[in-house]
N, CA and C atoms as a LAMMPS dump frame, in Angstrom:
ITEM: TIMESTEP
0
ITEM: NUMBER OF ATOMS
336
ITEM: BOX BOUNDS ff ff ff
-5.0000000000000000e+02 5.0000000000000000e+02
-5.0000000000000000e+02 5.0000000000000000e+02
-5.0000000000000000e+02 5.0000000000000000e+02
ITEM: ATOMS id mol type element x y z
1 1 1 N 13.238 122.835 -15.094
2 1 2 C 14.55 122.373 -15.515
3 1 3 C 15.413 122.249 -14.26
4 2 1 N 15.896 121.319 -14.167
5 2 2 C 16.822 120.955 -13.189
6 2 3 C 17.728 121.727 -12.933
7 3 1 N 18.476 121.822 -11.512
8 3 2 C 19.775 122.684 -11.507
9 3 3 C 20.902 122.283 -12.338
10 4 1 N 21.235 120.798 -12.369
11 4 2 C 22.37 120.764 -12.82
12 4 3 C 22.011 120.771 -14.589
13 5 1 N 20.857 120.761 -15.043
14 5 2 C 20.647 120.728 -16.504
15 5 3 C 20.761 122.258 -17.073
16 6 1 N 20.504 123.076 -16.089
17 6 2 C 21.34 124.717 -16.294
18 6 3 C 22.502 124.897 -16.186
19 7 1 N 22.903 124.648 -15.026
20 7 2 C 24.26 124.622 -15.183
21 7 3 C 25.436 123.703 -16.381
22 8 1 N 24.41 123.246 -16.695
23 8 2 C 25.345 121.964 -17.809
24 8 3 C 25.42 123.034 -19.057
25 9 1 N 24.239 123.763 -19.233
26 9 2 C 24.007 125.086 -20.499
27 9 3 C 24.716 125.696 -20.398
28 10 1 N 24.894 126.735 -19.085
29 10 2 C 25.648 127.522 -18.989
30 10 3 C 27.632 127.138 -18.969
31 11 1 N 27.203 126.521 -18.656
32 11 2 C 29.153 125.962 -18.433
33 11 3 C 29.545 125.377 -20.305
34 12 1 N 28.191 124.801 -20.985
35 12 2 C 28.876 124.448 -22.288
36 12 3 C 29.915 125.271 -23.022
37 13 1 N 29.528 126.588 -22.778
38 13 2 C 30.801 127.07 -23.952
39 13 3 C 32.092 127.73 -22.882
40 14 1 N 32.002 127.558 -21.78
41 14 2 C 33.104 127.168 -20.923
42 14 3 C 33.913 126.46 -21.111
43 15 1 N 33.503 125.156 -21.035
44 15 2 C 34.056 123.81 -21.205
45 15 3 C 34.811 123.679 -22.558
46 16 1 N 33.548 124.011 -23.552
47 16 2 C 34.243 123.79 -24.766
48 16 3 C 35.437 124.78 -25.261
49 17 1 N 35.176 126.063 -24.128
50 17 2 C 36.251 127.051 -24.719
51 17 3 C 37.166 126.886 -24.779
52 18 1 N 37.4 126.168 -22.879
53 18 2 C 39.005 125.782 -22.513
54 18 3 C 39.718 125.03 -23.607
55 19 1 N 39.779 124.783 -24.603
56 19 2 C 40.348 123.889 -25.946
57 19 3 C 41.138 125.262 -26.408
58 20 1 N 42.509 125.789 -26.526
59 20 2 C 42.731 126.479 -27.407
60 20 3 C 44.05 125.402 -27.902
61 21 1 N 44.304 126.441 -29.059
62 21 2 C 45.226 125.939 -30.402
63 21 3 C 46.046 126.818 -30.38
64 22 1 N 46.998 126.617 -31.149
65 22 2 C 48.286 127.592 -31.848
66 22 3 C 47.414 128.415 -32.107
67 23 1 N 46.577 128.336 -33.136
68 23 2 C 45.813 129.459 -34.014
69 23 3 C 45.057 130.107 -33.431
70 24 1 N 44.704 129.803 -31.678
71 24 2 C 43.617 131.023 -31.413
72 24 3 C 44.306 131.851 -30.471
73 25 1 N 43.427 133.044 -30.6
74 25 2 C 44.11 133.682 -29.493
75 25 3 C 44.248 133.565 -27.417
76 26 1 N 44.767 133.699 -26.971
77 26 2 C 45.062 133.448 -25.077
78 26 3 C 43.718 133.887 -24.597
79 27 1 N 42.69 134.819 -25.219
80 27 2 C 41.406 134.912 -24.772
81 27 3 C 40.489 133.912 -24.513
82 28 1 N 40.313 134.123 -23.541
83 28 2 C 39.217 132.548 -22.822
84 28 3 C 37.705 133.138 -23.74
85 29 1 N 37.099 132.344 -24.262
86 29 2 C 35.769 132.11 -25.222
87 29 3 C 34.882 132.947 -23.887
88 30 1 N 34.733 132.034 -23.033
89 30 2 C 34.16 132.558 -22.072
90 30 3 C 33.695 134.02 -21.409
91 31 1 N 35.159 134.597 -21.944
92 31 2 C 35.037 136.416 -21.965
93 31 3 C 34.644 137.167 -22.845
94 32 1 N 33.767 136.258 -23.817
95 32 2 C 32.977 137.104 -24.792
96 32 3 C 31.926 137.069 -24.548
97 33 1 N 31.795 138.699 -24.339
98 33 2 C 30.265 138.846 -23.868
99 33 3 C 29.153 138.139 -24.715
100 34 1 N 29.501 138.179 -26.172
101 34 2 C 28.846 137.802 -27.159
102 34 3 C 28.048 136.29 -26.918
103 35 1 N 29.46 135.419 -26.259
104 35 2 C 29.214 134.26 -26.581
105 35 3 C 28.409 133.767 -24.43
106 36 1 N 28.412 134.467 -23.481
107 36 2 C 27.655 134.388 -23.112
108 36 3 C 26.342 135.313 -23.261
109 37 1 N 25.873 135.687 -23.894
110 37 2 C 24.694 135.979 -24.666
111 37 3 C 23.765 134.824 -25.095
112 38 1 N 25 134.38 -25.956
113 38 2 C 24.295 133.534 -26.823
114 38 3 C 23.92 132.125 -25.713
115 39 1 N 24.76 131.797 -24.824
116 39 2 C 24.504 130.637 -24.008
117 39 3 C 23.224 130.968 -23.088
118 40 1 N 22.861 132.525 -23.102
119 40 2 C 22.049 133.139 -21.928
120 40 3 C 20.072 132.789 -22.7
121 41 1 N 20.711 133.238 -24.145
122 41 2 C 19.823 132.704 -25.324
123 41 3 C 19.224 131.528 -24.732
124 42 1 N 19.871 130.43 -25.028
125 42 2 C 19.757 128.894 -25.216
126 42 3 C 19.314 128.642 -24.189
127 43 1 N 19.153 128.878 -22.827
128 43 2 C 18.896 128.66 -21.904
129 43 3 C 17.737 129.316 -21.37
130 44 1 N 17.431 130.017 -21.705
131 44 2 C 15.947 131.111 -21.978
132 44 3 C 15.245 130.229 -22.692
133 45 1 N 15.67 130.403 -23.868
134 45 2 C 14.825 130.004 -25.46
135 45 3 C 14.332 127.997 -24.571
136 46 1 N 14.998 127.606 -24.02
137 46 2 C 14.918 126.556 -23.908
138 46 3 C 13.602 125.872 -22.607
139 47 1 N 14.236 127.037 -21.893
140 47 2 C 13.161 126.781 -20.688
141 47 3 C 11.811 127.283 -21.299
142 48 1 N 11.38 128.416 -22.317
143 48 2 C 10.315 129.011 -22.587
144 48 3 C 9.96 127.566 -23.556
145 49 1 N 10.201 127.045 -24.472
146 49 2 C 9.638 126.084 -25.151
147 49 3 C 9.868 124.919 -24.731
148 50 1 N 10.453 124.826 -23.268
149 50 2 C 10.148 123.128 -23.463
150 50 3 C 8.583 122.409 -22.727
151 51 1 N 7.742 123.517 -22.955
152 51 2 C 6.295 123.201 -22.156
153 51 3 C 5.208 122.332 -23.911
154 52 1 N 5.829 123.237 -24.923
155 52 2 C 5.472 123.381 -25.952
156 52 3 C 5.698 121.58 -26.741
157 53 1 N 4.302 121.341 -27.536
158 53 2 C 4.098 119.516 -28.273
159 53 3 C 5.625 119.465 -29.037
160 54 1 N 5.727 118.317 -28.909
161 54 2 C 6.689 118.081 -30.225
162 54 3 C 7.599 117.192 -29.277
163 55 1 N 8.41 116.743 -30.302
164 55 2 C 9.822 115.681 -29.541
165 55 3 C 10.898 116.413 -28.917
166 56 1 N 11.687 116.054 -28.041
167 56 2 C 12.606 116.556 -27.409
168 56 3 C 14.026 117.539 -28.368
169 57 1 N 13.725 116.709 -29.299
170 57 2 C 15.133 117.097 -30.614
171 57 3 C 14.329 118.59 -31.154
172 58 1 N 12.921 118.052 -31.697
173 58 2 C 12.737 119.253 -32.649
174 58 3 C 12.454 120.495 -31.563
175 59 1 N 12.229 119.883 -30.292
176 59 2 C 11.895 121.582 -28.962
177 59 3 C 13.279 121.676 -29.042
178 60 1 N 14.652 120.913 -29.078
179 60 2 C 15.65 121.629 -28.89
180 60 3 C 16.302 122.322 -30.078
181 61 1 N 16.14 121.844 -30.908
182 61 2 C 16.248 122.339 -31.977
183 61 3 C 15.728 123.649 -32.637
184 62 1 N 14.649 124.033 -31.967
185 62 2 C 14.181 125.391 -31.782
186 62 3 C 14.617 126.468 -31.536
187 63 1 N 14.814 125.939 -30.304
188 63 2 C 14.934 127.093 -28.792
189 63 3 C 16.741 127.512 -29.853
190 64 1 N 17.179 126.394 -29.522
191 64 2 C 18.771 126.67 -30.313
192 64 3 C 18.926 127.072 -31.546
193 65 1 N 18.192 127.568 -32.748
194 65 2 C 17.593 128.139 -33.941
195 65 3 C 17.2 129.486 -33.432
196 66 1 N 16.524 129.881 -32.613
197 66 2 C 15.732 130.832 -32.348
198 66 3 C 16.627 131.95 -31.559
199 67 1 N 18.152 131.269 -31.571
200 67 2 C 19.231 132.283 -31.206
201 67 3 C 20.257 132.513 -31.99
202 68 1 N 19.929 132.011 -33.071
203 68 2 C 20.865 132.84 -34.262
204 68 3 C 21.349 134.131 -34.142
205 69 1 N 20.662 135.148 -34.275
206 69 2 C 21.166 136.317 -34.143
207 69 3 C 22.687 136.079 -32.692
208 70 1 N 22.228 135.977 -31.72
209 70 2 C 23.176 136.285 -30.7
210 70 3 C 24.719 134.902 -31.342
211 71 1 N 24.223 133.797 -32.004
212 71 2 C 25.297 132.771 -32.434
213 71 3 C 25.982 133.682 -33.673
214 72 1 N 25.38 133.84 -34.309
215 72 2 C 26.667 134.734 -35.341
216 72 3 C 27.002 136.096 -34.914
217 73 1 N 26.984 136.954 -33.751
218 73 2 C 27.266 137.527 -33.047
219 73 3 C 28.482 136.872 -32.576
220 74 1 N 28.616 135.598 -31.766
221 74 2 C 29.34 135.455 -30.694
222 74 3 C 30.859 134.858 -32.031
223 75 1 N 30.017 134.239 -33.092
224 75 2 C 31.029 133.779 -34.019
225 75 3 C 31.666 135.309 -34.709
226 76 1 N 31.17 136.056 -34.84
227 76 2 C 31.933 137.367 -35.498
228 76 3 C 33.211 137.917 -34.371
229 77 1 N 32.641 137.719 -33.633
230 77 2 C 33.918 138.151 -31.955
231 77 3 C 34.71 136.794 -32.026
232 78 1 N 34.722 135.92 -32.553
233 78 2 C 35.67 135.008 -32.101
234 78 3 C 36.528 135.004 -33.351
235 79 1 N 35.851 135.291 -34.588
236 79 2 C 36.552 135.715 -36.064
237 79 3 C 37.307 136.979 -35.928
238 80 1 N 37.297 137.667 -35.249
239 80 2 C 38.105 138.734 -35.351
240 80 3 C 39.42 138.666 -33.796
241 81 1 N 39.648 137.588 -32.917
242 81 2 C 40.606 137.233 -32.536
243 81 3 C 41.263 135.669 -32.846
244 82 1 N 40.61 135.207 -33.729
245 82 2 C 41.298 133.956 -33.707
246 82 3 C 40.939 133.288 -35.009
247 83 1 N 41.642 131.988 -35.841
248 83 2 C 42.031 131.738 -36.95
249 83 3 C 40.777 131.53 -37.622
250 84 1 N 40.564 131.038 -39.14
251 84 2 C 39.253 130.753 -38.757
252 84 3 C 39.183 129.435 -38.929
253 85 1 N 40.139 128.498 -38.752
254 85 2 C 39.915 126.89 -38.904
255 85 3 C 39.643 126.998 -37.178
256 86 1 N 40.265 127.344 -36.49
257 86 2 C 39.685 127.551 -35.192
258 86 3 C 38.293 127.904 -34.903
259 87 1 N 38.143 128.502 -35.147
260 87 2 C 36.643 129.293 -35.221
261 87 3 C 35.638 127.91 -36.015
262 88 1 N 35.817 127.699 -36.937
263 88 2 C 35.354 126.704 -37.482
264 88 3 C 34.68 125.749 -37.089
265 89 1 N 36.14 125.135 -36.485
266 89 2 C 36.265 123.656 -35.487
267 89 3 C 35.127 123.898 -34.125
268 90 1 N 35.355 125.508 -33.795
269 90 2 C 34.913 125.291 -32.122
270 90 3 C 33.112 125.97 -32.779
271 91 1 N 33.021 126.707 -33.629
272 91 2 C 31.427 126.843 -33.56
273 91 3 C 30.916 124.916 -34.204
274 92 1 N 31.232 124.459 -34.878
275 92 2 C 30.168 123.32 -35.614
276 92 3 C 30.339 122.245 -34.229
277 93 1 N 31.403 122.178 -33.13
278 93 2 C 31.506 121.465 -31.418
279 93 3 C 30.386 122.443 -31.126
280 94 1 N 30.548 123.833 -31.085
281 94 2 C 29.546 124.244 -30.262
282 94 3 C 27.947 124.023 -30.75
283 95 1 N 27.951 124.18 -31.957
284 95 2 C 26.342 124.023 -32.271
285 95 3 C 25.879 122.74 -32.01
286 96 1 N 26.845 121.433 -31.988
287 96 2 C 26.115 120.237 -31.71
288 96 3 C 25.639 120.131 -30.158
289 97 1 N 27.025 120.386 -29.687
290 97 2 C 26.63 120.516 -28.122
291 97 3 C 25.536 121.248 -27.275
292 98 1 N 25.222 122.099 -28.068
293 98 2 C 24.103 123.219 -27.709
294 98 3 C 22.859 122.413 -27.771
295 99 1 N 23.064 122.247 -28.835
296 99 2 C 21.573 120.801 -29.411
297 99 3 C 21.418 119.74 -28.837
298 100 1 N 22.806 119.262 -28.251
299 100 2 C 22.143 117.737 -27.163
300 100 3 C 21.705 118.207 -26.163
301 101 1 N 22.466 119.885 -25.684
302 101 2 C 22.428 120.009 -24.353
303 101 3 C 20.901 120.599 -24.016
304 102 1 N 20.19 121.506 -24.698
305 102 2 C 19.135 121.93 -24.991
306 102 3 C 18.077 120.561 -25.264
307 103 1 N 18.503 119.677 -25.819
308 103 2 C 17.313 118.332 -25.999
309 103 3 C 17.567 118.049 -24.819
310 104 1 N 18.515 117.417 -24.373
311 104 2 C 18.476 116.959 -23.063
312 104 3 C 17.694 117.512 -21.634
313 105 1 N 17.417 118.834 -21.772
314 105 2 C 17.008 119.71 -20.491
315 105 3 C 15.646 119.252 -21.359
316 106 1 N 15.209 119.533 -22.3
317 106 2 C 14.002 119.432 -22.819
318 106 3 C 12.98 117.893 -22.335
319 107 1 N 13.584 116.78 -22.632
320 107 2 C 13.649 115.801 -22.063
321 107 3 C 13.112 115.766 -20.568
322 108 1 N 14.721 115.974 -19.865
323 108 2 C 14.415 115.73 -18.302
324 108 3 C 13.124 116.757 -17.975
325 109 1 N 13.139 117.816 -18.259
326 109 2 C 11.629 118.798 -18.041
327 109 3 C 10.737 117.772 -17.57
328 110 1 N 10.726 117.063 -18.808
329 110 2 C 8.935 116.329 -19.134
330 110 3 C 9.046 115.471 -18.275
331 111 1 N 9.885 115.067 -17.647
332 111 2 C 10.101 113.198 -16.562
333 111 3 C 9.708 113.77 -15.527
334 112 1 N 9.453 115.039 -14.874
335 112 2 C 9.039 115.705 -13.952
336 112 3 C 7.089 114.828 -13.195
C-alpha cells in the first residue's frame, strides 16, 4: 500500500472531523481514542486482506466490516459528547468514506 494511500486512511476521520456544528461539542473527533482505533482498524484490516480473491469493493468492504466492534465504540464516545443528528450525519460520511477509502488502497495494492 502506498504512502499516501495510508495516509489518506489515517487522516479520513481527521478531515471529516474538522466539520463541527452548533450541536457538537469543541472536541476535535480526532481526540477520540476510540475513533483512532477504529481508523487504526481499517488500515490493518485493510492491508491484511487486500492480498486476498475478490473485487476491490467486496475486499473493502470487509476489512471495513471486520471493525465493527472498534466503529460502535468510537460512535458511543461521540454519542455521549455530541447531538445525535450530529453523530448521525458524521458516522453514515464516515462509513462511506472508510469504504471508498479502504477500496481504493485495495485497488492501487494490485496495480503494483
Amino acid at each position: 500500500m502506498t504512502n499516501r494511500i495510508h495516509l489518506a486512511l489515517v487522516m479520513v476521520l481527521f478531515v471529516v472531523a474538522g466539520c463541527t456544528t452548533s450541536t457538537s461539542s469543541n472536541r476535535e473527533i480526532s481526540s477520540y481514542p476510540e475513533a483512532r482505533a477504529y481508523a487504526d482498524c481499517v488500515i490493518s484490516r485493510t492491508r491484511s486482506f487486500s492480498s486476498q480473491a475478490g473485487s476491490p469493493v467486496d475486499i473493502g468492504y470487509a476489512a471495513v466490516a471486520s471493525c465493527r466492534p472498534q466503529r460502535n465504540a468510537m460512535e458511543r464516545a461521540l454519542r455521549a459528547d455530541n447531538s445525535p443528528v450530529f453523530v448521525e450525519e458524521f458516522m453514515l460520511r464516515n462509513d462511506r468514506t472508510m469504504l471508498e477509502l479502504a477500496t481504493e488502497a485495495v485497488a492501487r495494492s494490485r496495480q503494483k
